[in-house]
Structure formats: C-alpha cells, structure tokens
N, C-alpha and C positions, 0 to 999 in steps of 0.2 A: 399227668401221669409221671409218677418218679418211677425210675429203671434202675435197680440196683446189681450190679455182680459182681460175688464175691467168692473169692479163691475159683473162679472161674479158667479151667485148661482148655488153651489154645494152641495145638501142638504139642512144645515142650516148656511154654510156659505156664506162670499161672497167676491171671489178670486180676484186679479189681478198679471198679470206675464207676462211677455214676451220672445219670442223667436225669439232672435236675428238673423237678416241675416248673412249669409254667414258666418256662425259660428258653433263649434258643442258644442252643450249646452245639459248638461247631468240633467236628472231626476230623482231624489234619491224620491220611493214613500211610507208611507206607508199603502197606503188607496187603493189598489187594481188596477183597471183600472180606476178610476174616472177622473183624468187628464187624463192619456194617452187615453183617449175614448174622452176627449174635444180636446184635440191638433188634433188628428187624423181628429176631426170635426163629429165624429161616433153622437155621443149624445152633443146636444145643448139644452143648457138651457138658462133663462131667464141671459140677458146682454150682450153687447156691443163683436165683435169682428172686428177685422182691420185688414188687409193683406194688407201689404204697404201702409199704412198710409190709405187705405180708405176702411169704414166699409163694411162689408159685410152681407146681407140681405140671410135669407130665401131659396130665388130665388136662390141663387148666391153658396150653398151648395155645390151641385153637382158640379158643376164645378170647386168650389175649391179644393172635394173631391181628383180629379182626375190631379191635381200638385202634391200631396200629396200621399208616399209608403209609408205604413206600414210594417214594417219586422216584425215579433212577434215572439216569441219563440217556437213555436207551429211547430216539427218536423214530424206530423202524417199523411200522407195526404190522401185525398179520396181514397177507395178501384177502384173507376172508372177509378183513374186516373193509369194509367201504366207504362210509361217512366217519363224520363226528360222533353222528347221532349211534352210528354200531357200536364206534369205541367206548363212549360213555356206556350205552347200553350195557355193555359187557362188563360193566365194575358191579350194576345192579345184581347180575347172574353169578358174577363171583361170590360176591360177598352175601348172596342173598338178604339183600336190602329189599327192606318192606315201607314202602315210601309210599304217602298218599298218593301224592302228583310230580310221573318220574318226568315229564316235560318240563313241568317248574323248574326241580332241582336241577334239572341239566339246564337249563336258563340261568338261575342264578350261579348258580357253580363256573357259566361263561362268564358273565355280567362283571362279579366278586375280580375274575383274574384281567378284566377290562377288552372282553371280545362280547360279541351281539347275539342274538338266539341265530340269527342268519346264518352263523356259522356251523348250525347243525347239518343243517342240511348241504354243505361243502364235501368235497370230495377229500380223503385226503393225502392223495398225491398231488393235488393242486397249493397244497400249504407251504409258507416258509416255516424253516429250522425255528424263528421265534415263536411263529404259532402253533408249533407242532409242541414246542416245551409250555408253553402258556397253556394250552391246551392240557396236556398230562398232569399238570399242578390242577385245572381244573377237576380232572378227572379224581384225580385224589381226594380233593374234598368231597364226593360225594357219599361218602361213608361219613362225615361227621367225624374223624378219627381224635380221638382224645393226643393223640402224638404222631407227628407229624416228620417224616426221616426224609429229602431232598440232597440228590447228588447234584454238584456245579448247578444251585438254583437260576445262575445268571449268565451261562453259558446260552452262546445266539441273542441274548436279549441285547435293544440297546439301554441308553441310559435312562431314558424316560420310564422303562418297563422295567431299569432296575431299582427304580424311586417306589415305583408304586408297587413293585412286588415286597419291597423292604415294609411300606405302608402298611401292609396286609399283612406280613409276621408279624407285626408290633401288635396291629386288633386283634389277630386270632391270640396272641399271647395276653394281651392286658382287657380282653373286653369277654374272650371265652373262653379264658385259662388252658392253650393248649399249650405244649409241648414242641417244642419244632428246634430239628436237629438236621442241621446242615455239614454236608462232607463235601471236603473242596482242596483241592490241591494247592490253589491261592490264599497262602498266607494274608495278601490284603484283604482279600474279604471277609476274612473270618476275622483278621483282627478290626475290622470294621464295625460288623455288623454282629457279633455274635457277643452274650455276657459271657459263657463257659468254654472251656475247650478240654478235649483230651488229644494229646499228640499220641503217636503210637509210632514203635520204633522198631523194627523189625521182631512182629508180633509181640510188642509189652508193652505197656503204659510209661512214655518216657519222662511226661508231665501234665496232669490234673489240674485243672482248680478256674480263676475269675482268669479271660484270655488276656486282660493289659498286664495283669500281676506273671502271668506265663511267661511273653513276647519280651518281657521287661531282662528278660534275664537274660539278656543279649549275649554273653559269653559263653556261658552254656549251651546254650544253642548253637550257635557258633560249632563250637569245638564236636556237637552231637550231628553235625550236618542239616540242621535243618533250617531253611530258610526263612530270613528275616524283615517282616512287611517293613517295605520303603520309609513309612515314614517314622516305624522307631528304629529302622539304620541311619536317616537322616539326624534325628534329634539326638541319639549315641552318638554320632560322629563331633557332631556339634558340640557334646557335650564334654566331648573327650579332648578334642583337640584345641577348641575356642576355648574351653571353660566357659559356655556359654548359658549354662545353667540355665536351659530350655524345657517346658513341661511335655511329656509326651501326653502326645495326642492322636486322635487316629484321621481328623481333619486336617489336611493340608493347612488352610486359612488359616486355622488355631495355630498351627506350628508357627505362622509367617508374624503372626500377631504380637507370637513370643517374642519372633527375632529384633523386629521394631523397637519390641519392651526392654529386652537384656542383650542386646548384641551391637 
C-alpha cells in the first residue's frame, strides 16, 4: 500500500510525504503523534490523501482504517483483559475479522513472532516487557494488514529477537508485498534498518527520500539539530579529518573493513 499526502494541514503547516509500497520507511518525529495519528488515518485533516494512486474520501476511512496495524508502544493492557488468548481475541472483535480457524491464526501469528501456542493460555501479568512487545506485533498481524505502522519495534527486545524480528520485515516486505513503517527516536536503527525515511521537524517535513542519501547530509542536520547515527558521524569524522576516504555504511564491520583498506 502506497500512502500519499498532499498539501496536507497539520496545524499551521502544510505537509506532503509519502509512504512508499512494499518498503519499510522509518519516521524520525519530533512533534509527538501528529504524523503517526495521520499515517495511521486516526486524525484527518483538511488535504488530499491517495492509497494507490487513487484518492480517498471521507467514506472510504474506515475501510482503509482496517488494511492498516498499528503496533504502538503501549505494553499496559486492560485489567479485563486476562490471557493472551483474550488479547488476541480482541483484535478479532475489533476488526471483525472472519477467519476460519481463530486458534490457528492466534498460533501462527505466535509461531511467525518466535513464542509457542502455550503461550495463549499465560497470564498476562506473568510476562516480560519482551514478550509483552512480541506478543502485540503478534497481535497486529492478525488482521493480514496490507501496511504495517510499529513504534520502537525493538524496544525490551534483546539482540537475538532483534535479528529475527528484522527477518520477518524483510519476508513480510519481499515475499507478501507489505508495507511496514517503523517510528523510532533512534536514529541507528532507522539508519539501519529501514530503505526510506521522513524526518519531521517541528510539525514539517524537514527531509524525505532513500535514509543513507538523508543521514548522509551530515551538516545539515547538524545545524537542523537532529541526531546523527554513530556510524555516519564515525565515517564523517574520519572523513573529514583523516581524509580517510571511507564508504559509509551502516555496518560497523564494513566501516572497519574500509579503515584496513584506506587508512
């Protein structure tokens, strides 16, 4: 799903940005939920939006609502809710999802994020913060969502869990054409892990487009305040001061690889 908005009012400005299909394009914000509450399509304001090339209307909300998982960071959940198996349950009644077999998909939608069907039946104030977040990304796929929105995906996790959850954007991106857009305060991990980015700057788009061609413009950013992943301040520095004529990379290894080569 491509998300397009344009002459979009946010306040007192007035945005446009895009969110590329079958891509995972990261959100650097620093204006709270304002975007992430427009992507999501929560809060619509006056201008233009397009979902595959053709605009969508009013009407037409809801229904896109419902292509559209939200993951959020929010690990607290209803005192009503009692297992696993309640919370999932509840994404079914939300979204009224018509699924042959909802035990399955709550199976696999465990499996897919690397926890066991056992885990339904847990309690869950018995969980850790990892599998409370593993769990919620679970939960999100079981809508099948054509586009896929995740705040701090790898907050609580450790590294092992943030390999495999890296694994799993790549398939859902390249095997079932989704969408998946990640917002993360950590410039390293979006200059990591993501093709696109939009920074946003007190509610505007300060810079669009591929995230190495963005982060690359170390000065600007700089002078725009906004922080610059370790290792293109590492390879800047090097580059500036050694003349070291180093390749940026978003690999530590690769950077050391260069030094070896040209230093």
């Amino acid at each position: 799903m491509e998300i397009v908005f344009i002459n979009h009012k946010l306040e007192d400005n007035e945005i446009n940005f895009r969110i590329k299909h079958n891509s995972i394009t990261g959100i650097h914000n620093d204006c709270g939920n304002n975007i992430w509450d427009l992507i999501s399509l929560k809060k619509i304001g006056k201008g233009q939006i397009s979902i595959n090339g053709e605009k969508i209307t009013k009407d037409d909300i809801f229904m896109t609502q419902k292509r559209i998982s939200v993951i959020d960071n929010n690990i607290h959940f209803p005192n009503y809710l009692k297992t696993v198996e309640d919370l999932l349950n509840e994404r079914f009644i939300t979204f009224n999802l018509n699924v042959k077999d909802p035990q399955k998909k709550m199976e696999d939608s465990l499996k897919i994020v690397g926890l066991t069907e056992d885990y339904l039946e847990r309690d869950l104030i018995t969980l850790s913060n990892s599998e409370k977040k593993l769990i919620l990304i679970a939960r999100g796929l079981l809508s099948n969502p054509d586009t896929i929105l995740i705040e701090e995906p790898f907050m609580y996790l450790d590294l092992k869990q943030e390999k495999r959850l890296v694994m799993l954007f790549n398939k859902l991106k390249e095997q079932y054409n989704k969408t998946i857009v990640i917002k993360s305060e950590d410039v390293d991990i979006l200059y990591k892990y993501t093709k696109n980015i939009v920074i946003v700057k007190n509610i505007d788009i300060l810079l669009e487009g591929d995230t190495k061609e963005v982060f690359h413009r170390v000065d600007y950013l700089k002078r725009s305040g906004i922080h610059i992943p370790d290792a293109v301040r590492f390879t800047y520095l090097a580059n500036k001061e050694k003349d070291a004529k180093i390749d940026y990379h978003s690999d530590i290894r690769d950077i050391i690889k260069d030094i070896y080569k040209h230093v």
